[in-house]
C-alpha positions in Angstrom: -7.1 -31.6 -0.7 -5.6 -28.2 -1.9 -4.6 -27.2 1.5 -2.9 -30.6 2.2 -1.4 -31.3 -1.6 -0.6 -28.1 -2.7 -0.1 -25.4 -0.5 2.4 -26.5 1.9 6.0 -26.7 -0.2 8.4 -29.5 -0.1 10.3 -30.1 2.9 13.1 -28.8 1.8 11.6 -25.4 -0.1 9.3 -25.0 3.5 12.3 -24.7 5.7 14.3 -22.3 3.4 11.0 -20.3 3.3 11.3 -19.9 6.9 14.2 -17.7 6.7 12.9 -15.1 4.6 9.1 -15.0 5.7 8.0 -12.7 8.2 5.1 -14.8 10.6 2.3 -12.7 9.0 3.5 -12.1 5.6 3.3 -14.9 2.8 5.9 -12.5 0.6 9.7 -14.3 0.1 12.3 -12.0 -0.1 13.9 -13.8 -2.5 10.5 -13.0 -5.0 10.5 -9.4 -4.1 14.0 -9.0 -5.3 13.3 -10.1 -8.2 10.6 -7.9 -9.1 12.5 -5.2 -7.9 15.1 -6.4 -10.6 12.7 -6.1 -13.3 11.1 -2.8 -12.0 13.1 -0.8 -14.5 12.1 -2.5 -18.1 8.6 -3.3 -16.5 7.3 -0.8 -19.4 9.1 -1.7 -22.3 6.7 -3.8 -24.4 10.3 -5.7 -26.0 11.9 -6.5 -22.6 11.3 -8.9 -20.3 7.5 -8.0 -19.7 6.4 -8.3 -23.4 4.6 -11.6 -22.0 2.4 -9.9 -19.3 1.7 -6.8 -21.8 0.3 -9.4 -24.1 -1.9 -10.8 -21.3 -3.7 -8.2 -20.2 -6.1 -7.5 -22.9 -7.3 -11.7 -22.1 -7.1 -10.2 -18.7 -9.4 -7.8 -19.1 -12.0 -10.0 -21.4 -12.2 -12.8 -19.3 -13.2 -10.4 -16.7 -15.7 -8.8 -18.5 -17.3 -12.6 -19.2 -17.6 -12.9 -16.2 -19.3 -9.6 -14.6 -21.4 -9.5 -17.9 -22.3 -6.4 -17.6 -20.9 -3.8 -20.1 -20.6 -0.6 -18.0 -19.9 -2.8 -14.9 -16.5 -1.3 -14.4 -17.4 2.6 -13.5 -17.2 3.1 -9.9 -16.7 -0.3 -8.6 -13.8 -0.7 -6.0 -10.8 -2.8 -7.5 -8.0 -4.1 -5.8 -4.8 -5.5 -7.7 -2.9 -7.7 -5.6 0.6 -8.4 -7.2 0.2 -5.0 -9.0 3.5 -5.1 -10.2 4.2 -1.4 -12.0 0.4 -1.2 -13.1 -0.6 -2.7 -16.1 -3.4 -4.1 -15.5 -4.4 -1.5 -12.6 -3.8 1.3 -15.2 -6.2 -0.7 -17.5 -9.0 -1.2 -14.8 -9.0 2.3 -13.6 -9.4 3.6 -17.6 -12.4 1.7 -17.8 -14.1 3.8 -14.7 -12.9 1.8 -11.8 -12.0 2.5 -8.6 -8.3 1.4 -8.2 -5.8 0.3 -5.4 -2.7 -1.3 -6.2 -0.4 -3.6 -4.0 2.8 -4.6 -4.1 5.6 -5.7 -1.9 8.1 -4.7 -4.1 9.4 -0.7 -4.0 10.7 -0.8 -7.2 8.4 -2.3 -9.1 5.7 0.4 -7.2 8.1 3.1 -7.8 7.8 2.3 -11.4 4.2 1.7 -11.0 4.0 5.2 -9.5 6.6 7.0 -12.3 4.3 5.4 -15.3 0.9 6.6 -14.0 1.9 10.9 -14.0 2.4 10.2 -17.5 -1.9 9.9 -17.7 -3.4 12.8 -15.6 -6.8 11.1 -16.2 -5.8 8.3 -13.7 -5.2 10.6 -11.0 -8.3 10.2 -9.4 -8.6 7.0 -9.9 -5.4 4.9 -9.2 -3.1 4.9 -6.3 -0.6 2.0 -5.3 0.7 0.6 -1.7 3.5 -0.3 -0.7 3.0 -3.4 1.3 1.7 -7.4 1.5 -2.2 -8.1 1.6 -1.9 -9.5 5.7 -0.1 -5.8 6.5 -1.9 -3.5 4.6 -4.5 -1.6 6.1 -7.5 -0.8 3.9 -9.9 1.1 7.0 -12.1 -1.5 7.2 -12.8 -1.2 3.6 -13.7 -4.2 1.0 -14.1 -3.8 -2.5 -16.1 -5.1 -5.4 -13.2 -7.2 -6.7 -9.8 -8.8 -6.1 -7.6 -9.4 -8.9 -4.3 -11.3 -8.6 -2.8 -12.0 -11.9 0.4 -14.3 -12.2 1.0 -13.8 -8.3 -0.1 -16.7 -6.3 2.7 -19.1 -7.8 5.3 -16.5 -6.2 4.1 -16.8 -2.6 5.4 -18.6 0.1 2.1 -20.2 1.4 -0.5 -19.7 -0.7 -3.7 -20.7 1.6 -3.4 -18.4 4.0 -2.3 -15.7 0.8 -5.9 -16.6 -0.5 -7.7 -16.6 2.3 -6.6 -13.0 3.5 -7.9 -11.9 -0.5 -10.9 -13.4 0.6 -11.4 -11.2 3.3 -11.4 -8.2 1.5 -14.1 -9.0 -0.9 -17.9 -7.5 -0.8 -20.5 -9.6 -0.5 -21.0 -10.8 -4.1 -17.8 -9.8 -5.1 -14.9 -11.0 -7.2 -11.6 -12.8 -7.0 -10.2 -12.8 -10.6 -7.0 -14.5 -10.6 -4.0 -16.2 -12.9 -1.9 -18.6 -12.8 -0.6 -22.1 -14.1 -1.3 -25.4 -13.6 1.0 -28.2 -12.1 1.3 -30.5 -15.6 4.0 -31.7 -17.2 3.8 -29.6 -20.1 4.0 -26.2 -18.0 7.2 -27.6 -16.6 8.3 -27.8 -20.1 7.0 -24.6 -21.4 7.6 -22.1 -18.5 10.6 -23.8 -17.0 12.8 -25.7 -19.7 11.6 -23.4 -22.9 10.6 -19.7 -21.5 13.3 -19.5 -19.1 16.1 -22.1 -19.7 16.3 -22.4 -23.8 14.1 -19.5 -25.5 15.1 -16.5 -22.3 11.9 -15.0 -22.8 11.7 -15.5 -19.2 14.1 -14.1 -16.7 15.6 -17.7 -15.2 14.5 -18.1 -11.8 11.0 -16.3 -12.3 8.8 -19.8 -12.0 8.9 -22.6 -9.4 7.1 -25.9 -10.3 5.9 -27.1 -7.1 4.5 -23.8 -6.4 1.8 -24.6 -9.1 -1.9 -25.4 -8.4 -3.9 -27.2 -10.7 -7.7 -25.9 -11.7 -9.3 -28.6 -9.2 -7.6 -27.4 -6.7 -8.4 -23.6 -7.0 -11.9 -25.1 -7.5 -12.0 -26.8 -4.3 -10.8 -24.1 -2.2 -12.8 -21.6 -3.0 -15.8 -24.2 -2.9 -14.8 -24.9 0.8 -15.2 -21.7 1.2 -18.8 -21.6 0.6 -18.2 -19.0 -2.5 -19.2 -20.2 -6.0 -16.9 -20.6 -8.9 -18.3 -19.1 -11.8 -15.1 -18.8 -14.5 -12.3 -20.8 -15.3 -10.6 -20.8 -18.9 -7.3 -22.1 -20.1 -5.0 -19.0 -21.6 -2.2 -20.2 -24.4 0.6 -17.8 -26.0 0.4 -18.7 -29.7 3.6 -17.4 -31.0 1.9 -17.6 -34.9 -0.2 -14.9 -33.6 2.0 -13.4 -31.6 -0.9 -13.2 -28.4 -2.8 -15.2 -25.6 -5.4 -16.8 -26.8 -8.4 -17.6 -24.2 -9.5 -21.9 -24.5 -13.0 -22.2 -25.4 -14.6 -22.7 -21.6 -14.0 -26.5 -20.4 -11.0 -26.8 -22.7 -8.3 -28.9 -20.6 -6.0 -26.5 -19.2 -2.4 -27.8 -19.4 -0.6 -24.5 -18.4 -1.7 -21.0 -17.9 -5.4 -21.0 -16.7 -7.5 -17.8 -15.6 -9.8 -18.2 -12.7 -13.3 -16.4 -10.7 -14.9 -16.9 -7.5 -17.9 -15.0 -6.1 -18.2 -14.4 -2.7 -21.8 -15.6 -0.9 -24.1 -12.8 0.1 -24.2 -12.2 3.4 -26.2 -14.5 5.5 -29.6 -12.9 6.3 -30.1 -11.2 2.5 
């Protein structure tokens, strides 16, 4: 089960969690010091980002799959959980949306913050929080979607992470999400070769254990009574130079994208 299997941490991880967790918060220090030392170059399409940058336009298509609608985006309430300094919230909110980003890191929404006066247009459209999805408040607000791109391998417990996304979501509405499956070959490729051989990742960005395999998104949300209506593999080929998105059922052996819908509400 995904709650037994995968989202408690080893032993040994769990009780060094402890230290740095608030009792409401699913946010390790350790993570948001990290971002906060990438906030700088979070911008620079050649530094240590270039991988995310490349991302988003998959980011945005497999979204657009999903929603199948083509001017779904105008006026729809977003929020981007694990904004980080805006990418894909600056992307959303150019395509009509409604966006709030979150982040628990204050450099990374100071950046955030810094890039978006650049593009008057987003004015109106985009603001950021400071703050973890259990503490922020939204006034009673949910929205159309959720995203939550390359963030829930970074959090200390990531059931009760999810289910506080979850509770933010409209009836019928979204939770888009990224992240990588548990396989031997992502150990490989985000561990051994993007971090430890190739530096194209900053060491000490991933943690293996803290990675959840397709079935086990699936059966979560599925728990949950919500329906799972997207879930694609996503491969860097460095030929191309770009993510590709797998053909839908391909296997997913690393980085996967992922979509819930919530149920309507009981009675409609």
């Amino acid at each position: 089960m995904f709650t037994r299997n995968v989202m408690i941490l080893p032993k040994m991880a769990h009780s060094m969690c402890q230290r740095f967790v608030s009792s409401n918060s699913s946010i390790l220090a350790r993570e948001i010091g990290h971002f906060d030392d990438l906030a700088k170059t979070w911008w620079d399409w050649d530094g240590s980002s270039r991988l995310l940058h490349l991302m988003n336009p998959p980011r945005i298509d497999f979204i657009r799959s999903i929603v199948k609608q083509k001017n779904w985006f105008p006026g729809k309430r977003i929020l981007d959980v694990g904004c980080g300094a805006g990418i894909l919230s600056e992307s959303l909110a150019r395509l009509g949306a409604h966006v709030v980003g979150l982040d628990a890191s204050p450099g990374t929404i100071e950046a955030a913050q810094q890039h978006m006066k650049q593009d008057p247009s987003l004015q109106n459209k985009l603001r950021y929080k400071l703050g973890s999805i259990e503490n922020t408040n939204f006034n009673g607000k949910q929205f159309d979607a959720v995203t939550v791109m390359e963030v829930v391998e970074h959090v200390a417990e990531p059931a009760n992470f999810l289910n506080e996304l979850m509770r933010h979501v409209k009836p019928l509405g979204y939770v888009f999400l990224s992240t990588i499956s548990r396989t031997m070959v992502s150990r490989l490729l985000t561990l051994t070769l993007a971090e430890n051989v190739l530096h194209i990742v900053p060491p000490g960005t991933h943690t293996y254990e803290k990675y959840i395999r397709p079935e086990e998104m699936r059966e979560f949300f599925l728990e949950k009574g919500w329906a799972v209506n997207g879930e694609r593999s996503v491969a860097f080929n460095p030929f191309l130079g770009k993510w590709v998105l797998g053909a839908p059922g391909t296997k997913v052996w690393c980085n996967y994208f992922f979509s819930a819908q919530k149920p309507a509400m009981r009675g409609k």
